[in-house]
Every structure is written in structure tokens, then in C-alpha cells.
C-alpha positions in Angstrom: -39.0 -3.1 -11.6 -36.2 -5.0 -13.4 -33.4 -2.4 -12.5 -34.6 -2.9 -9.1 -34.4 -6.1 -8.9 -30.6 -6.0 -10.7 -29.6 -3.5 -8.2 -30.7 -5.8 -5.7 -28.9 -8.9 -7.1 -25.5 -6.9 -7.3 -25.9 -5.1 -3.7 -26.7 -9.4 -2.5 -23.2 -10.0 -4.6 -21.9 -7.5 -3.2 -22.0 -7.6 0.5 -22.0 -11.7 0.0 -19.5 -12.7 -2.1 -16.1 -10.4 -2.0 -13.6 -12.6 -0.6 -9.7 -11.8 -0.3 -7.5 -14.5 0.6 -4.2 -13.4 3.1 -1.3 -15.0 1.4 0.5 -15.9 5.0 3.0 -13.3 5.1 5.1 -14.7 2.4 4.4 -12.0 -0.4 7.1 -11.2 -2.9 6.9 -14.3 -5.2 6.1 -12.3 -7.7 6.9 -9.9 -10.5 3.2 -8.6 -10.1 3.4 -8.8 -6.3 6.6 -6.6 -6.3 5.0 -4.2 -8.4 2.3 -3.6 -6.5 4.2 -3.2 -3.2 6.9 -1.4 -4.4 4.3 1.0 -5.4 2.6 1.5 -2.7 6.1 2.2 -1.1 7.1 4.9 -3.1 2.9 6.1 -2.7 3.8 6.4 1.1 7.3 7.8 1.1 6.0 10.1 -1.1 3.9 11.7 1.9 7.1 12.0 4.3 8.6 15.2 5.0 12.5 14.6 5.1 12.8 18.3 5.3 15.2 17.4 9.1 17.8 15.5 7.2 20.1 17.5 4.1 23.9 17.3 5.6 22.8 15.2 8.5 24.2 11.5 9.5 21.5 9.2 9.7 21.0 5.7 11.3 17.8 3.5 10.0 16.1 1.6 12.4 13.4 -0.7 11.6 10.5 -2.2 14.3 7.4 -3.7 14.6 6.5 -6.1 11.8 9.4 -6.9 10.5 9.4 -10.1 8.6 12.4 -11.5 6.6 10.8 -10.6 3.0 10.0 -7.3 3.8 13.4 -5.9 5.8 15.2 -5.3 2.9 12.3 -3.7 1.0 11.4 -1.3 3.4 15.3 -0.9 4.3 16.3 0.2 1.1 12.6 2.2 0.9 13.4 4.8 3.4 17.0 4.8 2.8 16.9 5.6 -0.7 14.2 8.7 0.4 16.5 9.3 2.8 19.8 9.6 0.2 17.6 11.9 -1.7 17.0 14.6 0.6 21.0 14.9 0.9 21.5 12.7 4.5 24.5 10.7 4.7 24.0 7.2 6.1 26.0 5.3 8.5 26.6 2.2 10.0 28.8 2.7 12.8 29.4 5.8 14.8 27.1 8.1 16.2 24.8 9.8 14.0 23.0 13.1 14.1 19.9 11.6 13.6 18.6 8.1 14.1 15.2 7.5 11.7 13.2 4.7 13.4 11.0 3.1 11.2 8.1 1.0 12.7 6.3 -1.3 10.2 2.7 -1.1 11.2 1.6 -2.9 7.4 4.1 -4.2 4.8 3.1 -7.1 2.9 0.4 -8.0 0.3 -3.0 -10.0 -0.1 -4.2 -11.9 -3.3 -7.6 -12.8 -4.2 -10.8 -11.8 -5.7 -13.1 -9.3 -5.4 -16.1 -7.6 -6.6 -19.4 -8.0 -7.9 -19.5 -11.5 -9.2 -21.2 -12.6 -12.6 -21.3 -8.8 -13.9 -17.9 -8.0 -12.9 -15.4 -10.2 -10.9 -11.6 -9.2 -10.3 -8.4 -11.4 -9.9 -6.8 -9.3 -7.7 -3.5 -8.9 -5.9 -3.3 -6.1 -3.3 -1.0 -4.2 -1.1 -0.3 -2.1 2.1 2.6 -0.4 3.2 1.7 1.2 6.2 4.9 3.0 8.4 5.3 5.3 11.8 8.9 7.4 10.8 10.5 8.9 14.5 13.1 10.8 13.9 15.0 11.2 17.2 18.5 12.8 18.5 20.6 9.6 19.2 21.7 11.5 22.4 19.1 12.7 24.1 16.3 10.5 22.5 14.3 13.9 22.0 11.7 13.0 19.3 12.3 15.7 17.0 9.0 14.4 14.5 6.7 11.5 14.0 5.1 10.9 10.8 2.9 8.2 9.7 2.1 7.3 6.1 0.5 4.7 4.1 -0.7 4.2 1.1 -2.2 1.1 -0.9 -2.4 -0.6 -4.2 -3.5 -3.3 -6.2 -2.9 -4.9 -9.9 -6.6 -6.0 -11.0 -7.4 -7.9 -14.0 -10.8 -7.9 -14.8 -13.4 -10.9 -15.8 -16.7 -9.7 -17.4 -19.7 -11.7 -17.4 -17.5 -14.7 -16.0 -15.7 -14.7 -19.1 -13.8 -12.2 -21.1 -10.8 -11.3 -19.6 -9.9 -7.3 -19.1 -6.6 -5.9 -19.5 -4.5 -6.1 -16.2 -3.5 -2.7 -14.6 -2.1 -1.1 -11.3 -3.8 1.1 -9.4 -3.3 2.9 -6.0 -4.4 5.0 -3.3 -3.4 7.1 -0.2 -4.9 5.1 2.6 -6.8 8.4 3.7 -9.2 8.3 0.8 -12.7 8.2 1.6 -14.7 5.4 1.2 -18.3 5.9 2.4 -21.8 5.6 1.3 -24.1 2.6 1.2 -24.2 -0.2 -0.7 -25.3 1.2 -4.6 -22.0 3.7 -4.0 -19.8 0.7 -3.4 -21.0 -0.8 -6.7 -20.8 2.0 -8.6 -16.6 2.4 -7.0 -16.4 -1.0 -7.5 -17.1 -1.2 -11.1 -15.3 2.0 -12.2 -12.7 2.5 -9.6 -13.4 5.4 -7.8 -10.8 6.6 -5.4 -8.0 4.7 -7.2 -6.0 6.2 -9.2 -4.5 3.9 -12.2 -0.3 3.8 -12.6 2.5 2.1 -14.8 4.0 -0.3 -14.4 7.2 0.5 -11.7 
């Protein structure tokens, strides 16, 4: 009877009481904010397939939401994947490839979350979420379309309302699963299921 009536109290907590507070777009104003976006930005670019550009000239082009703090993050992102896989960028002149690069997500989110009492978490989180067209400049044949995202967060830990945890990273390809009811959201909750933990970038 009284693991019932716990289970109930933390489902209540639960489904009542996880809040996570948009910080406005501004993001960035942090070492621990930068972490966590700059991992989720290698998470993502880790899914793209630059297998089209090796000895090709290439032209970044960035849409959608593009905000001031985020340009040059997810500028230097893509071009840095892209300088990997052996493409030459440039500026002026016609390329052989131009990579458009929509931001659908970019940004982060600080809060709390969790079950309260038992276990609540400061948390800061973040998405980076991108559509990659790579197209032939002259023709404006799509030649692919890739979208990947991925997300992280940097959680520190209260127990009991009290004792602070020790403060780690964690992320996750925005494709994981997250189903079941309520008692399987607790039990990911409190041992963070589907995240995988990650140093410090």
C-alpha cells in the first residue's frame, strides 16, 4: 500500500510539476550553455553524410532561424564538417556545390525538471535541429537533403531538496524513443534512460 501510494505521489510530481523556462532566444551567456550546444552540434553533424563534397568548392548558405548568436555557431558548425570531408570553401565565385543550411532548432532552454522532493534537476538544455540541401549552383538540382538533430543537456542534480549531485552533460539523437506511461517516465527520469552521459567539450 505504501509503494502505491509513493508511486502515486511521484507520477502527481511528475506530470504536475516539470517546468522548463525558454531563455528568449538569447542563449550563449554561458560556459555551460556553450557546452551543451556545441555538443549537440557536433551530435548532429555527426549524422550527415558529406560523402558529395571531397575536391568540391562549396558555398554555405544558412536559412530559417537564424538569429545573431547562433549564425556564427552554426556557420563555423557545418563549415568545419565540411573542411573535413576535403571541400574547399569559397566566398566569391561560382562553386560546385552550394550547402544550404536551414535552422529549423538552434538555441537552448534552462530550467528545472523532474520529479520534485525525491529528485529535482537544475537543468540547462539544448537543440540543434538542421535541414542540409545540397544543390548544383547552376541548375538548382537538389542533389540531397538531410536532416539531423540531436539534443543535450548539462543536469545537476538536487536529492531530497538538498544535497547537490555532481553536474554532467548528457545527450541524445533526437530520434530516441521516448514512450510508455507515466511509471516509465520516472524510472528515465531518475536514471537517465535514452541519454547518453559525455565530457565536457
Amino acid at each position: 500500500m505504501q509503494k502505491n501510494v509513493f508511486a502515486l505521489a511521484m507520477a502527481a510530481s511528475l506530470t504536475a510539476c516539470s517546468t522548463t523556462q525558454k531563455t528568449g532566444g538569447e542563449g550563449l551567456l554561458s560556459v555551460v550553455t556553450q557546452n551543451v550546444l556545441t555538443i549537440a552540434g557536433n551530435s548532429a553533424m555527426e549524422q550527415a553524410d558529406f560523402s558529395l563534397l571531397p575536391g568540391k568548392s562549396v558555398t554555405v548558405e544558412l536559412s530559417g532561424f537564424v538569429e545573431e548568436r547562433n549564425r556564427g555557431f552554426v556557420a563555423n558548425l557545418v563549415s568545419s564538417k565540411a573542411e573535413a570531408a576535403k571541400a574547399r570553401l569559397v566566398r566569391t565565385g561560382a562553386p560546385d556545390i552550394v550547402l544550404e543550411v536551414v535552422i529549423n532548432k538552434a538555441g537552448n532552454d534552462a530550467g528545472s525538471s523532474g520529479v520534485p522532493v525525491l529528485k529535482a534537476a537544475r537543468r540547462t538544455e539544448a537543440t540543434v535541429d538542421l535541414t542540409l540541401n545540397f544543390r548544383n549552383p547552376v541548375t538548382g538540382e537538389r542533389l540531397s537533403q538531410q536532416r539531423v538533430a540531436a539534443l543535450s543537456k548539462y543536469e545537476q542534480a538536487r536529492w531530497v531538496g538538498f544535497i547537490d549531485g555532481k553536474g554532467a552533460y548528457f545527450v541524445r539523437a533526437t530520434s530516441a524513443k521516448d514512450d510508455g506511461g507515466v511509471m516509465a517516465r520516472i524510472s528515465r527520469e531518475l536514471e537517465n534512460k535514452n541519454w547518453d552521459r559525455v565530457s565536457t567539450p
